[in-house]
C-alpha positions in Angstrom: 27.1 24.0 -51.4 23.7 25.0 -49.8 23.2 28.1 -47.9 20.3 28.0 -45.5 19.7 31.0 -43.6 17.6 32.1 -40.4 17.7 34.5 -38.1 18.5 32.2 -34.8 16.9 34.6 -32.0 13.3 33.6 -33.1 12.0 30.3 -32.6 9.7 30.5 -35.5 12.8 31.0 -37.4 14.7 28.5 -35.7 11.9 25.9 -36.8 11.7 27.0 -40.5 15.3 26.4 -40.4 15.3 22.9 -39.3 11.9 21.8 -41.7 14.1 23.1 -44.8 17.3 20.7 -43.3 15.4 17.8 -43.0 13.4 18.5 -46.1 16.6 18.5 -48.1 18.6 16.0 -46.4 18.1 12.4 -45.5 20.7 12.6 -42.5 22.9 15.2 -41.1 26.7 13.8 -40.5 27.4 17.0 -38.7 25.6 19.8 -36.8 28.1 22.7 -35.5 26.3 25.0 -33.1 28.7 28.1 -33.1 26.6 31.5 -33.8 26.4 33.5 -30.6 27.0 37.2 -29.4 26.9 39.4 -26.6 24.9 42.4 -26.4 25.9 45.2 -23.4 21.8 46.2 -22.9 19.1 43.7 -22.1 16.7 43.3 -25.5 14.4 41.2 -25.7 13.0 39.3 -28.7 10.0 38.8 -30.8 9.0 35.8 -28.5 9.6 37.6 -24.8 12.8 35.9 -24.5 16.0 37.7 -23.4 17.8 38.3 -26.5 21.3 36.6 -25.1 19.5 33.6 -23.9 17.4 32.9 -27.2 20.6 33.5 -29.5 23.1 31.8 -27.7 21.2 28.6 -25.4 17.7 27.9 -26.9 18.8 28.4 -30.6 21.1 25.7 -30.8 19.0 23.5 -28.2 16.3 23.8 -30.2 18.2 23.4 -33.6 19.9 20.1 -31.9 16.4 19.1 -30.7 14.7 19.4 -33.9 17.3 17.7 -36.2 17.8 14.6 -33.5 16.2 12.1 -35.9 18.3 13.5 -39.0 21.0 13.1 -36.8 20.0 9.4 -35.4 20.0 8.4 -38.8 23.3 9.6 -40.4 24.9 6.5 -37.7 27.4 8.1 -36.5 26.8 11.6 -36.4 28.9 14.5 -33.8 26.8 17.9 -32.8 30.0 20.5 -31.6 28.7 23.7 -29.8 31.2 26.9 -29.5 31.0 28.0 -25.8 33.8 29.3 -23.8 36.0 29.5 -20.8 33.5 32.8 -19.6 31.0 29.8 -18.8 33.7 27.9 -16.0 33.2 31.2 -13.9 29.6 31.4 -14.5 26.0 29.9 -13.2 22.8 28.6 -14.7 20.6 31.9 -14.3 17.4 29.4 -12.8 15.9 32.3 -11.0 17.0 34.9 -13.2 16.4 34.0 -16.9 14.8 36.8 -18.3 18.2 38.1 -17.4 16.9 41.1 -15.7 19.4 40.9 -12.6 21.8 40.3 -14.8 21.8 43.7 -16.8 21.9 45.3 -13.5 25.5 43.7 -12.5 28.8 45.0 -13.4 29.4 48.6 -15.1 29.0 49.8 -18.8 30.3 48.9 -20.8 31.1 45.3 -19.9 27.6 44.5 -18.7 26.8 41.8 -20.9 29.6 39.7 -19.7 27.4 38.2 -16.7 24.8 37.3 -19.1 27.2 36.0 -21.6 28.9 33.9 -19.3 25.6 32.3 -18.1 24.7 31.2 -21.7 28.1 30.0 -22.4 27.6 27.4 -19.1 24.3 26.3 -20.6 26.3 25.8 -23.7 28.9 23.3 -22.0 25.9 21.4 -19.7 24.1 20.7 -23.0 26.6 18.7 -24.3 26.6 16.4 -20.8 22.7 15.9 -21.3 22.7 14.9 -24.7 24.9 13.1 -24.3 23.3 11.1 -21.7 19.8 11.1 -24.0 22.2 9.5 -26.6 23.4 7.3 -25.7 23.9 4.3 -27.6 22.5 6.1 -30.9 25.6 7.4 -32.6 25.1 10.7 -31.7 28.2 12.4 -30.1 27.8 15.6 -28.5 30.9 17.6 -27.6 31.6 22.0 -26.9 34.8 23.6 -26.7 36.4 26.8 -26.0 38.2 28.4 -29.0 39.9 30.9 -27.4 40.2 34.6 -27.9 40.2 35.0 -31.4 40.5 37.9 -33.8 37.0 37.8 -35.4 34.2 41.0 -35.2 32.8 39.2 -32.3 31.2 42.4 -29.4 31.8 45.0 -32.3 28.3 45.1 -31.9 28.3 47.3 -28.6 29.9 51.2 -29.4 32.6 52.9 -29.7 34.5 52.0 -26.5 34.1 48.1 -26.8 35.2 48.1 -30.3 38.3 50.0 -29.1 39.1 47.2 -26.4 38.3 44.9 -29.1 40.4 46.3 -31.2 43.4 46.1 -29.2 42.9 42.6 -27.5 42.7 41.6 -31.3 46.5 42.1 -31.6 47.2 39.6 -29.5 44.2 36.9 -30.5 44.8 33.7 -32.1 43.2 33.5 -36.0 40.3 32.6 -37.1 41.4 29.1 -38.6 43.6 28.1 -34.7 40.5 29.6 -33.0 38.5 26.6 -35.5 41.0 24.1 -35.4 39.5 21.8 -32.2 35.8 22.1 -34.0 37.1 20.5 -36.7 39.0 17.9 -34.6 36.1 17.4 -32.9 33.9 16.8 -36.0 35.8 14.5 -38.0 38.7 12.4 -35.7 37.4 8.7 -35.2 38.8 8.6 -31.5 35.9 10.9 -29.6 33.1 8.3 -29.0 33.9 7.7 -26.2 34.4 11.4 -24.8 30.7 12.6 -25.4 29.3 15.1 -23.2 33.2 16.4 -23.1 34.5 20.3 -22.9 37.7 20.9 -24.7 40.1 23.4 -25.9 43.3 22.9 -28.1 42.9 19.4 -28.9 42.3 18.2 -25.2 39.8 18.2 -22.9 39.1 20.7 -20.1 37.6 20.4 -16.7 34.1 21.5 -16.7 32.2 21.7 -13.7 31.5 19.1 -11.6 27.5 19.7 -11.1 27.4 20.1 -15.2 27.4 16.5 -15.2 24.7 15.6 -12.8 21.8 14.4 -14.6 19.0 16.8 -15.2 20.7 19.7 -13.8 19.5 21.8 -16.4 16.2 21.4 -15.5 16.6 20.8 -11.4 18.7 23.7 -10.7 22.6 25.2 -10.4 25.0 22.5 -9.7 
């Protein structure tokens, strides 16, 4: 087994990443986009970019983007990106994605949440796009929501938000439940046709309805 590793808020990083895939691979079956985090303050990274934004949208965008050929070429290839339900009450931040209005919403110390949420949308509109691009390539694109799940996900924000972690952890599903519709959606044979689809336990989950507009990414909130 190969362990590549890059640290996915810079884009410099991001791109050293994907050269060393395709350098050692001919194809890439299988591309699961699933880092991501939530930080309570607003940081900002090494290329101006809101830190929640570059780690949890344009790191796996540009990942995807960059390994589209390696992908083309495996013939029937799936790309399955981790988002989340926070996303369904959420909206694409257009006029607001340096996330500075953001970070001035809600109280400490569950501030990040907005922010979080907005990135977890772009996470299940991607999927729709790329799936349009793709079409007719092999490439399937899917996200999902994996639930809350007892991991060390938002231990990263103090004392008081690893204490509510801590005790919502109790009742989390595990690791391997909170995994077990990114697998389904990497390997079953029966997907194809579902591209661009949001799912969670093994089914698929209404997404919303200006997500699957085409170009809404780029034109503005549906």
């Amino acid at each position: 087994m190969d362990v590549l590793l890059a640290d996915l808020t810079s884009q410099a990083e991001v791109r050293r990443l994907a050269a060393e895939i395709s350098a050692q691979y001919g194809a890439v079956d299988v591309l699961v986009n699933n880092a991501g985090a939530m930080f309570n303050t607003r940081r900002v990274t090494a290329d101006g970019i809101e830190q929640t934004w570059a780690l949890n949208h344009l790191a796996p965008f540009l990942l995807t983007t960059l390994l589209l050929a390696k992908l083309t070429a495996a013939g029937a290839a799936r790309v399955v990106t981790t988002s989340s339900d926070a996303g369904r009450r959420s909206r694409l931040p257009f006029d607001d994605l340096d996330g500075t209005q953001a970070y001035k919403s809600g109280i400490w110390p569950a501030r990040g949440f907005r922010r979080y949420g907005e990135t977890k949308l772009a996470n299940i509109v991607f999927p729709v796009e790329l799936a349009r691009r793709t079409e007719g390539s092999g490439v399937s694109a899917f996200c999902y929501h994996p639930g809350n799940v007892a991991t060390n996900f938002n231990h990263n924000n103090g004392p008081l938000m690893n204490f509510g972690m801590a005790l919502t952890k109790q009742l989390s599903r595990s690791p391997a439940k909170g995994a077990e519709t990114l697998v389904w959606l990497a390997e079953s044979p029966d997907l194809t046709s579902k591209s661009g689809g949001y799912f969670f336990d093994l089914r698929p989950r209404e997404i919303l309805e200006g997500a699957r507009e085409p170009g809404c990414l780029r034109s503005g909130p549906g």
